[in-house]
C-alpha positions in Angstrom: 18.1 1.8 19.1 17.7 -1.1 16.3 19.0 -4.3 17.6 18.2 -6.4 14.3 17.4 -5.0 11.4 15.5 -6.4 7.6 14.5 -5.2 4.7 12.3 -8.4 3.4 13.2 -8.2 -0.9 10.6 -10.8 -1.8 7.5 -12.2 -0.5 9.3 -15.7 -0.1 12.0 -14.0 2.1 8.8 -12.4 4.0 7.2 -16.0 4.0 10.2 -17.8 5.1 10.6 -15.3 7.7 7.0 -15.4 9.5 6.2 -17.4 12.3 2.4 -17.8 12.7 2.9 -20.5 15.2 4.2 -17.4 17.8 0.7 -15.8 19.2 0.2 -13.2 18.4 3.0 -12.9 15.6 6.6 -14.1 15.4 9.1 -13.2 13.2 13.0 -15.1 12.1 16.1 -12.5 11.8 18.9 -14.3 10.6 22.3 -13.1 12.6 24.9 -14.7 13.9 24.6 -12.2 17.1 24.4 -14.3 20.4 21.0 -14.2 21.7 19.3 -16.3 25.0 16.1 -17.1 25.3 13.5 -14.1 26.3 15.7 -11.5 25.9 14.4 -8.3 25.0 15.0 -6.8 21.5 14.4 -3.5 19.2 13.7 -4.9 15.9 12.9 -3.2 12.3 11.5 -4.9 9.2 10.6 -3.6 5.4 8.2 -5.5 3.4 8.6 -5.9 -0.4 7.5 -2.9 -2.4 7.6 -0.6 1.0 9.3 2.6 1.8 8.0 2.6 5.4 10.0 0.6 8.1 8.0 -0.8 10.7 10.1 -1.0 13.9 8.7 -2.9 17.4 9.9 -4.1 20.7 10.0 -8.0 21.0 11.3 -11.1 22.9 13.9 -13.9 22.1 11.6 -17.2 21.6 13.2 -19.4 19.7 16.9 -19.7 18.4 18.6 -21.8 14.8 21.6 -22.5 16.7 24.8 -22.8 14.0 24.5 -26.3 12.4 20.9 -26.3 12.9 19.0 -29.3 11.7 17.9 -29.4 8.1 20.1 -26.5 6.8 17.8 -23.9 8.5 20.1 -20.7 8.8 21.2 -19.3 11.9 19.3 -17.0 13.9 16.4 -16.0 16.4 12.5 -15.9 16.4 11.3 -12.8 18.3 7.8 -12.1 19.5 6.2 -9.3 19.0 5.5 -6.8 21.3 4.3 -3.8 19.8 1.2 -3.3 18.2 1.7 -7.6 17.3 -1.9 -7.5 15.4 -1.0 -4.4 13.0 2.1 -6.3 12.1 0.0 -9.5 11.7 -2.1 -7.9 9.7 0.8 -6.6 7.2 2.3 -9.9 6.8 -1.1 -12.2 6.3 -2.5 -9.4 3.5 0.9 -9.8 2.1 1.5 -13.6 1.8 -2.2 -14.6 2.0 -1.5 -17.0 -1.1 2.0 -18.4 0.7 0.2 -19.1 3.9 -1.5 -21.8 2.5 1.7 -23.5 0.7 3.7 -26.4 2.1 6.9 -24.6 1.6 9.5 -24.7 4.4 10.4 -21.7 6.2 13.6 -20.8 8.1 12.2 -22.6 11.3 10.0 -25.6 10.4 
C-alpha cells in the first residue's frame, strides 16, 4: 500500500521536490499527514512526460512543520530505500540543467 503519493507536472515541481543533500536520494511530499522522524513509508512518484509510476520504500528524514520558515510548504523528506540510485538517476537526467540553478526548493 501507497502511503504518499505524486505525480510531478513540471520539471520545477520535480526540482523543487529533490533533495540531493539526502545520500543516496531524498525526495519532499507535501501532506499535511502527521509524520515522526524515521518512520517508515510506501511512497509513489510520476515524472513529467511519464506514464510509468515509480513506487519505493523510504524513511521519514526531515519534516516542513506548518508555519515553516520562509513559506516552505508543509510536509516530509523521505529517503530512499529502494533501488535509491535508479531513482537518482531519473531525477538528475531529468533536471540536469536545474541542478545547477540557485532556485529555492521546498526545503532550503
Amino acid at each position: 500500500m501507497v502511503d504518499l503519493s505524486v505525480d510531478f507536472e513540471s520539471r520545477e515541481q520535480a526540482y523543487k521536490a529533490y533533495m540531493p543533500f539526502i545520500r543516496p536520494m531524498g525526495l519532499f511530499f507535501e501532506t499535511s499527514q502527521t509524520h515522526a522522524l524515521g518512520d517508515h513509508v510506501d511512497i509513489s512518484y510520476r515524472l513529467p512526460g511519464m506514464q510509468q509510476a515509480f513506487e519505493c520504500a523510504g524513511i521519514v528524514v526531515w519534516i516542513n512543520p506548518v508555519g515553516a520558515s520562509g513559506a516552505r510548504p508543509t510536509g516530509i523528506g523521505v529517503k530512499l530505500l529502494t533501488d535509491p540510485h535508479a531513482h537518482k538517476q531519473h531525477f538528475d537526467s531529468l533536471l540536469s540543467a536545474e541542478l545547477a540553478s540557485s532556485q529555492l526548493t521546498s526545503t532550503m
